[in-house]
N, C-alpha and C positions, 0 to 999 in steps of 0.2 A: 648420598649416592656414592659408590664404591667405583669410580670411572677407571681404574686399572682392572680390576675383575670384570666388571662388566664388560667390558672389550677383550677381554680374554675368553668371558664363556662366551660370547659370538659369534668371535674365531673360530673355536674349537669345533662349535656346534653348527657352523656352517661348513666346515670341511669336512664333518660328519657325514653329508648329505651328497647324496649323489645325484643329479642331472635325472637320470629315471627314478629315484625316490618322488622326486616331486610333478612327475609327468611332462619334464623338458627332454629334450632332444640332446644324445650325448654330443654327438660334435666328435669331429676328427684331433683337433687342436686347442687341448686344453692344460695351457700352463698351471691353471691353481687346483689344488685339494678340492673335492668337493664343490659346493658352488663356488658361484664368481659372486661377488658382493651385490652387482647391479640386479643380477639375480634373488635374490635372496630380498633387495628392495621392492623387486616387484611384485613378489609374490606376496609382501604385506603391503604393499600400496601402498610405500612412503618412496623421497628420493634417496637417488644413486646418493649424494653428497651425504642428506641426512643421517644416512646409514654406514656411510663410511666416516664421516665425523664419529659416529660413537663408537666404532673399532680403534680408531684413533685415539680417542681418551681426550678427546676436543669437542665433542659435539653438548648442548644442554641435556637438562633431564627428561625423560622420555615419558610422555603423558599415557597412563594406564594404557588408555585405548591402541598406543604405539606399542605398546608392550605387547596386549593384546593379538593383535597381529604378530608379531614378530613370535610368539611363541605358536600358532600354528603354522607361519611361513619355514617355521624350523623343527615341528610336530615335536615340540616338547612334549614328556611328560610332563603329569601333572605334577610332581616333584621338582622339576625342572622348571616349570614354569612360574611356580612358588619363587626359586632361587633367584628366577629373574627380574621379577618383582622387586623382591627385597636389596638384589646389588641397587637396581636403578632408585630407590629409597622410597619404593610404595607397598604398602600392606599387600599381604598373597591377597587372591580371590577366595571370596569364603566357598566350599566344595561342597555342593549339595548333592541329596543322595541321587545317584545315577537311574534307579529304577529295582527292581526287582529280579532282575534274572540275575542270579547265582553262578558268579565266572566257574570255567569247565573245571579251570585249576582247584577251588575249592570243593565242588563236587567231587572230585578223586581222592581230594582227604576226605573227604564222610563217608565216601564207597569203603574206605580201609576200617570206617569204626563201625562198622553195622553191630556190632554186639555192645557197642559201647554210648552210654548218654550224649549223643550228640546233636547242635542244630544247628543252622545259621541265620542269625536276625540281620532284618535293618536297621538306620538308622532312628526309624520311629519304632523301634520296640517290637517289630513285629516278625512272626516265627514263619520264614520263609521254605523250610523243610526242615525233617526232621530227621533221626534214623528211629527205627523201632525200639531199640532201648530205652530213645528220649520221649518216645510217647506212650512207653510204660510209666517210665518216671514223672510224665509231668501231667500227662495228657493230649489229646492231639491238638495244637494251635494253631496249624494252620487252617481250619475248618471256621473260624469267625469272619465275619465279615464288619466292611462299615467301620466307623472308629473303634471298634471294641479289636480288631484286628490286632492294634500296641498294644501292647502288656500295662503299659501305662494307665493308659484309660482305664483296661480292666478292673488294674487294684485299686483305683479310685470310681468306681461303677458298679463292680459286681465280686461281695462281698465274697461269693463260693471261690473266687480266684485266689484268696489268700489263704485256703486251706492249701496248700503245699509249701507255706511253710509256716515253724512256731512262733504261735502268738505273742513271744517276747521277741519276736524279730521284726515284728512289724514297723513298728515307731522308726526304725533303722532304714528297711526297706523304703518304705514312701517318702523318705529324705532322698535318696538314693536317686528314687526315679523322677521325682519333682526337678532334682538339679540336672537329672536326664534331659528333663524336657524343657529346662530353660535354657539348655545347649541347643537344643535343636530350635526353639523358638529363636531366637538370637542368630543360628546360623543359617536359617531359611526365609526368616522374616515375613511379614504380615503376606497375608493372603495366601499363606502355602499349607502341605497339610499338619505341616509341625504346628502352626499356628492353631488352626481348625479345630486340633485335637485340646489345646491350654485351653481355646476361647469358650471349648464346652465346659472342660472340666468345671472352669472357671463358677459358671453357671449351676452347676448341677452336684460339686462334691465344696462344702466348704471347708474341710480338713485339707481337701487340694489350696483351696484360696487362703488360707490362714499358711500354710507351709510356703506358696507361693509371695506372701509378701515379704517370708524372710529372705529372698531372693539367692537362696541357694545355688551353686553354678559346680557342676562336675562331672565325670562320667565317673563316678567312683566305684571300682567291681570288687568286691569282696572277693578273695582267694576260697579261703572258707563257707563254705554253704551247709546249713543247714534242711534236709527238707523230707516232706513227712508223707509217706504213703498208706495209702487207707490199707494195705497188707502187708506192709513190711514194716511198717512206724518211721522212725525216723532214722533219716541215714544222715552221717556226717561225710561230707564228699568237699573236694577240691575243684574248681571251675577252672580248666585252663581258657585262654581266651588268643585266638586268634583274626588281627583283621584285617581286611581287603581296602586297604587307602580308595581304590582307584570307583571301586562301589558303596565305601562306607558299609559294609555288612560285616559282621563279626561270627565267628566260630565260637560258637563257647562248646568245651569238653570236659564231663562228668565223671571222676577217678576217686578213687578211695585209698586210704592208706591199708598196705597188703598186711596179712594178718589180721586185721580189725572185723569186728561185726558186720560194719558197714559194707567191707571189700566182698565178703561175703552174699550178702545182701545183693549189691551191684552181681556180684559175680553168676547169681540166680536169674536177676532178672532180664541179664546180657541172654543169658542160655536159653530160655523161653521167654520173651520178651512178649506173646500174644496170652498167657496165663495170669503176666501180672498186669495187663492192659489198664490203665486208671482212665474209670467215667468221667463224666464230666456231669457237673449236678446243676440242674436247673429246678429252679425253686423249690428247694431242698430234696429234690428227688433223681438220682444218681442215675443219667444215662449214660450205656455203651458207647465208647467211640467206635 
């Protein structure tokens, strides 16, 4: 435990706060910054003393559940509240995904790339919107339902899901998303749907269960993408990736290098993106999205 820092970021972040941030009464007469300390105990439901012992750099170390409080009595971020964690010498909270609605902030970047392969997933793998370039290029994924919804499942379930990209990529890819999913199993733990989704595969793909004993662990994104369309062949594109901490959802953006075949290619299917529309094939027969 870091008990100089710790009592520094306290300070700081309880002078942050103002009397009406926290729904108290301002008061005519107030000598300190922000709140008053007794305050700021009450509001997590420890003592005045408690709490000013650890401004002081005197008090013991503060059990999670103090922390706990003390970061909504101070509406930390959830960055902030990691920090605070770590001064007072306990592991952050593991961040599990928030839900599925797509902050506004993100939505205004995908309004600017409607000609451009874009989507935003979660953190199970699954395609929360898309733009119309990305459902040229990939096909539409948000229309699945049920665990087939993560991509994960998919490519260990349903074989028509690895035609968009080359066969010698595959071995690569299913390493990829296995140690995808031992992230998410690991940081949402038994009984969630990260879980739900391993304990099928588990069952049902043994290339998942043989990959899953090597206990691979990563979110590894290849820069490089390879990936192949039933009308244009194969493009070579760049995946930029941007992500939303606070929802766990990721941006990923579909660019090509200018001059090239590919850029071309993209640059077709940016322009009319409903001509190159890609079906989606079910039992070897290619329907319309």
């Amino acid at each position: 435990m870091d008990q100089r820092q710790l009592a520094d970021f306290l300070r700081t972040r309880r002078e942050a706060l103002t009397p009406a941030d926290v729904g108290l009464p301002t008061g005519r007469r107030r000598r300190t910054a922000g709140l008053r300390r007794e305050e700021v105990a009450a509001l997590a439901m420890i003592s005045t003393d408690y709490y000013s012992r650890m401004e002081q750099q005197r008090g013991p170390q503060p059990s999670v559940d103090v922390l706990a409080s003390l970061a909504r009595a101070l509406q930390l971020t959830l960055d902030e509240r990691d920090h605070l964690f770590r001064l007072a010498g306990h592991n952050a909270p593991a961040r599990t995904p928030a839900g599925e609605q797509v902050s506004t902030a993100m939505l205004r970047i995908l309004d600017r790339l409607s000609d451009t392969p874009a989507q935003v997933m979660s953190a199970l793998g699954e395609t929360l919107v898309q733009t119309p370039a990305a459902r040229a290029l990939l096909g539409d994924e948000t229309t699945y339902r049920g665990l087939a919804r993560s991509v994960v499942y998919r490519w260990f379930t349903d074989p028509t899901s690895r035609s968009v990209y080359p066969a010698e990529d595959h071995a690569a890819i299913g390493r990829n998303y296995v140690a995808a999913a031992r992230m998410g199993y690991t940081r949402d733990g038994a009984g969630s749907r990260a879980a739900e989704i391993v304990d099928d595969l588990l069952s049902r793909s043994d290339e998942f269960a043989e990959l899953w004993k090597q206990h691979l662990v990563g979110t590894a994104h290849e820069l490089d993408k390879r990936l192949v369309h039933p009308a244009l062949g194969v493009l070579e594109l760049q995946c930029q990736i941007l992500h939303d901490p606070a929802q766990l959802h990721t941006l990923l953006v579909f660019t090509a290098e200018p001059g090239t075949p590919s850029h071309a290619k993209l640059a077709a299917l940016g322009a009319d993106p409903q001509s190159y529309r890609r079906g989606r094939s079910i039992n070897g027969s290619t329907v319309p999205e």
